[in-house]
C-alpha positions as a printed NumPy array, in Angstrom:
array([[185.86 , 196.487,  21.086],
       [183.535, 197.264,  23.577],
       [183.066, 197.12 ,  27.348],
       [180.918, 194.603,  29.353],
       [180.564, 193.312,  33.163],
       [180.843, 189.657,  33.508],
       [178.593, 187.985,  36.542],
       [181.76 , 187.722,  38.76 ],
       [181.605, 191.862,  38.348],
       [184.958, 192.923,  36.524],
       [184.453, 195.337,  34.133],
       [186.327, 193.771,  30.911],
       [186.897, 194.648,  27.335],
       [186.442, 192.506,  24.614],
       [188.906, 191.636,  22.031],
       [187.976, 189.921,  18.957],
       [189.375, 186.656,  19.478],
       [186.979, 186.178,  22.858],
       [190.391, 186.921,  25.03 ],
       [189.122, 188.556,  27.964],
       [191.5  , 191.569,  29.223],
       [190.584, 193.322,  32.924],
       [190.65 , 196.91 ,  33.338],
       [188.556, 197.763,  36.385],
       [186.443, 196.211,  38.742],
       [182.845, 196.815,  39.476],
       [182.278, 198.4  ,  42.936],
       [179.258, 196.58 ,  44.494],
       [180.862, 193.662,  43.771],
       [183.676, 194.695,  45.462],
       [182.471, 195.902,  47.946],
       [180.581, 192.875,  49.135],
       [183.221, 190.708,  48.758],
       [185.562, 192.578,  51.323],
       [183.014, 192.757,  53.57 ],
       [183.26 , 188.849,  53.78 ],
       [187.347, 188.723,  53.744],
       [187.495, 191.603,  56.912],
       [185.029, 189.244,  58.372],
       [187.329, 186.229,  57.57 ],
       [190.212, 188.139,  58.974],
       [188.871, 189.108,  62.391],
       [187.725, 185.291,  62.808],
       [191.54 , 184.062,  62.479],
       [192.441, 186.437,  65.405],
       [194.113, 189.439,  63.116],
       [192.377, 193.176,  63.492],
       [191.247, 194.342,  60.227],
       [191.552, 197.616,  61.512],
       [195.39 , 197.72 ,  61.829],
       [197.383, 200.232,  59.203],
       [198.635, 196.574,  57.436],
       [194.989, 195.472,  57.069],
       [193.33 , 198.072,  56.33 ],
       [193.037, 197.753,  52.251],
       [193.446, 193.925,  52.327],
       [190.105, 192.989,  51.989],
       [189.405, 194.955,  49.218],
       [192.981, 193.603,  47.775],
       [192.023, 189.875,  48.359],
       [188.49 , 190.845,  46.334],
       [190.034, 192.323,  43.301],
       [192.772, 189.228,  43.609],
       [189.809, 186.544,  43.542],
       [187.818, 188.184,  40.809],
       [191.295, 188.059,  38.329],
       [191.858, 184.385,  39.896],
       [188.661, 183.019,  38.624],
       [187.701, 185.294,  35.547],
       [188.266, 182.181,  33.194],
       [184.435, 181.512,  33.972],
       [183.214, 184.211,  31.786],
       [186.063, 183.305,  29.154],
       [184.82 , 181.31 ,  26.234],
       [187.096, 178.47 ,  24.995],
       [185.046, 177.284,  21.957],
       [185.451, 181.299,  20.812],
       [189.074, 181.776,  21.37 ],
       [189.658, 178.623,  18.913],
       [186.942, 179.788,  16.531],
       [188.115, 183.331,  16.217],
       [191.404, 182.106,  14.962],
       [190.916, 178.78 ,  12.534],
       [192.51 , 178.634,   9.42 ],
       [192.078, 175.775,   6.398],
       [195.091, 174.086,   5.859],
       [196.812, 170.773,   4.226],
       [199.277, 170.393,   6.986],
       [198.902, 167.06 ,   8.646],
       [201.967, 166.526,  11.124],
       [202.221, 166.774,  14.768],
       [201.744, 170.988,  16.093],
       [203.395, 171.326,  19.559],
       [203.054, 174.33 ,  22.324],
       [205.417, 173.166,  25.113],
       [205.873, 174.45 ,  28.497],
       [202.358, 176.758,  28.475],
       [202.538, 178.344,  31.866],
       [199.592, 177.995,  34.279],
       [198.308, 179.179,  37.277],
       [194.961, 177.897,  39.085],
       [193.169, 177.386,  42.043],
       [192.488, 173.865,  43.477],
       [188.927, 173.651,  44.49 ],
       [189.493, 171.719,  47.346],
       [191.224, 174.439,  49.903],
       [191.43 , 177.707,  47.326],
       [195.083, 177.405,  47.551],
       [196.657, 177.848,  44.29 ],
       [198.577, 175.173,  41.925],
       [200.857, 176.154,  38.971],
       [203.071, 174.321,  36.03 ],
       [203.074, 173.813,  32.761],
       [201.238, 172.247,  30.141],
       [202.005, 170.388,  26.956],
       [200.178, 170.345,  24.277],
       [199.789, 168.785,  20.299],
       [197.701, 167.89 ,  17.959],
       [197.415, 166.433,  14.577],
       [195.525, 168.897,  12.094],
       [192.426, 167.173,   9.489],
       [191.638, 170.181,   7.114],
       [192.38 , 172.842,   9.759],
       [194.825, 174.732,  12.079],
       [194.86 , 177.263,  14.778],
       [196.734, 180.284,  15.926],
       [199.313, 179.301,  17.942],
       [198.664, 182.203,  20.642],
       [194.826, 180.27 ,  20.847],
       [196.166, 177.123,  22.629],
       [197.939, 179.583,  26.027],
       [194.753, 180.713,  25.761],
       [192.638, 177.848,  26.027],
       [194.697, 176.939,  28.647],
       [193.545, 180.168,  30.542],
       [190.67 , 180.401,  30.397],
       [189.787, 176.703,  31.805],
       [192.711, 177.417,  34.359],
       [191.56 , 180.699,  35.7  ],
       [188.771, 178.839,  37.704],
       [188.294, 176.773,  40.576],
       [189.954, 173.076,  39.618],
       [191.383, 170.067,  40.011],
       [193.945, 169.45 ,  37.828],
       [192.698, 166.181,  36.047],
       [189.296, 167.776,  35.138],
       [191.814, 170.879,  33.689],
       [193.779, 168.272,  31.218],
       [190.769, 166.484,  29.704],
       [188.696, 169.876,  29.65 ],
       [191.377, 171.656,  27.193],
       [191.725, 167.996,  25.16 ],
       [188.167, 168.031,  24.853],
       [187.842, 171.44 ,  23.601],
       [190.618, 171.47 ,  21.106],
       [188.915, 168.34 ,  19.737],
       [185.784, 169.127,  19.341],
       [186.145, 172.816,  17.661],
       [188.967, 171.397,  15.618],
       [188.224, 167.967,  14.885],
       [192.076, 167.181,  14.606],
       [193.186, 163.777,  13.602],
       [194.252, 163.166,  17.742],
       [195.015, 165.89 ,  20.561],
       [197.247, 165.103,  23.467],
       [197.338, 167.312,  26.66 ],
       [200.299, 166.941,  29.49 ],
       [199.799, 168.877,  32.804],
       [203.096, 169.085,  34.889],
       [202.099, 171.674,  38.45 ],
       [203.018, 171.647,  41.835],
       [200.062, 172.138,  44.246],
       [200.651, 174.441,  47.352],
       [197.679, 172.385,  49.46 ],
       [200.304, 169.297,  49.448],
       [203.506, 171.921,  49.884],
       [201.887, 174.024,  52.543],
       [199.711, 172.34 ,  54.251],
       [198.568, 168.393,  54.643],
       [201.933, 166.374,  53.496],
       [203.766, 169.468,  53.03 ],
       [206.151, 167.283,  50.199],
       [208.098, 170.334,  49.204],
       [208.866, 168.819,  45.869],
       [206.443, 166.669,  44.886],
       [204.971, 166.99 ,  40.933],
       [201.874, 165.642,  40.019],
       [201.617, 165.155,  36.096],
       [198.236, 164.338,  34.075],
       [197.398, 163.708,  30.585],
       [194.88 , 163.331,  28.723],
       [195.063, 161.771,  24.502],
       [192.553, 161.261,  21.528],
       [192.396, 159.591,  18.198],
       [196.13 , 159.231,  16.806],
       [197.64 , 159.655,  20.091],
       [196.231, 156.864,  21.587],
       [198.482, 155.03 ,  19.346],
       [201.696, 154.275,  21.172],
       [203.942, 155.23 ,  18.444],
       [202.584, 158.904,  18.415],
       [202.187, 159.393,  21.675],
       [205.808, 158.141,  22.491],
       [207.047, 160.736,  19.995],
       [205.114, 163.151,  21.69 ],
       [206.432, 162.808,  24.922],
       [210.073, 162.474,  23.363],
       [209.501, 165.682,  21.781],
       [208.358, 167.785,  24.363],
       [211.074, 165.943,  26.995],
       [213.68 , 166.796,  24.875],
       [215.518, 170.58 ,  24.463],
       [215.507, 171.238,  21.072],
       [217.438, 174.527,  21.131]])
C-alpha cells in the first residue's frame, strides 16, 4: 500500500481493492479552505475570533474534504478488484446500504439507505464491493436521482449482469430544515436494467427487500 494526495488534498492510503481510507490532511489545502469558512463566519454576524470559533474553520475544512472524497474514489476499480467467475444465476441482494451525501443544491446533507440486486451472467462480486460503490458515488456533491442510476450504471457495465436494480430511500435536510421543512417526508428513487425491467423480477425484488427475513 502506498500513500498518495488526491486533488481535493487529503493525504490517503491505498488499499488494493481502490477503497480509499483518510489518514491526514494536506496543510495548504487546509489552510486555504479555512481561510474561506472564517470569512463565511464573520459575514453571518458570528466572530471567528471567539474561544468557540476559534478551530472551526479549520474543523469545517477537514469535514468537507472527508464529505466529498468519493471524487478521487474509483467505482469501476472497487468492482474490478474483487470479480470472481461463477455459475450462479439467481437474484444477489445488499439491503439497507447506509448512505450519507451532500445535495448539490444548498450543501446540506441527505442520508438513507439503498437497495440493491442483481442477476449474475458468468460473474459475481464481493459483497463488501457494492457499500462501496455506493460510497464512493455518495461521498460527492448530488442529487439523489443522478446517485441511483450512477451506481446501476456502474454495476452494469463492469459486471455485465443479466439486470441490476438500485432503490434509494433518504431523507434530505434542505426540505427538513429549511424550504418546506416536512419533518418526515422520504423521497425514494430507483433505477432497473435488463431482467428487472420485467415486472415479475422487479416485484420480487421489492417484496424481498420490503420484507424482514430474520
Amino acid at each position: 500500500m502506498s500513500d498518495n494526495k488526491n486533488k481535493e488534498g487529503i493525504i490517503a492510503e491505498n488499499n488494493l481493492d481502490g477503497y480509499i481510507k483518510i489518514d491526514q490532511y494536506n496543510d495548504e489545502k487546509i489552510k486555504v479552505l479555512s481561510g474561506h469558512y472564517r470569512d463565511i463566519i464573520e459575514e453571518v454576524g458570528e466572530d471567528p475570533g471567539r474561544e468557540g470559533l476559534l478551530k472551526t474553520p479549520e474543523r469545517l475544512a477537514k469535514a468537507m474534504l472527508f464529505l466529498t472524497h468519493g471524487y478521487d474514489l474509483d467505482p469501476s476499480s472497487i468492482i474490478s478488484s474483487a470479480k470472481f467467475k461463477e455459475e450462479y444465476k439467481q437474484m444477489v441482494i445488499v439491503k439497507d446500504i447506509e448512505l450519507y451525501s451532500l445535495c448539490e443544491h444548498h450543501i446540506l446533507p441527505f442520508f438513507g439507505k439503498a437497495h440493491i440486486a442483481y442477476i449474475p451472467n458468468e460473474y459475481i462480486v464481493g459483497l463488501s464491493k457494492l457499500p462501496r460503490v455506493v460510497e464512493a458515488f455518495a461521498r460527492r456533491l448530488q442529487v439523489q436521482e443522478r446517485l441511483t442510476t450512477q451506481i446501476r450504471d456502474c454495476i452494469q457495465e463492469n459486471l455485465n449482469p443479466l439486470g441490476v436494480a438500485v432503490v434509494i430511500e433518504a431523507q434530505h435536510l434542505c426540505m427538513q430544515m429549511r424550504g418546506v421543512q416536512k419533518q418526515n417526508s422520504v423521497t425514494t428513487t430507483s433505477a432497473f436494467t435488463g431482467e428487472f425491467e420485467n415486472d415479475r423480477t422487479r416485484n420480487e425484488f421489492i417484496k424481498l427487500i420490503s420484507s424482514n427475513l430474520s
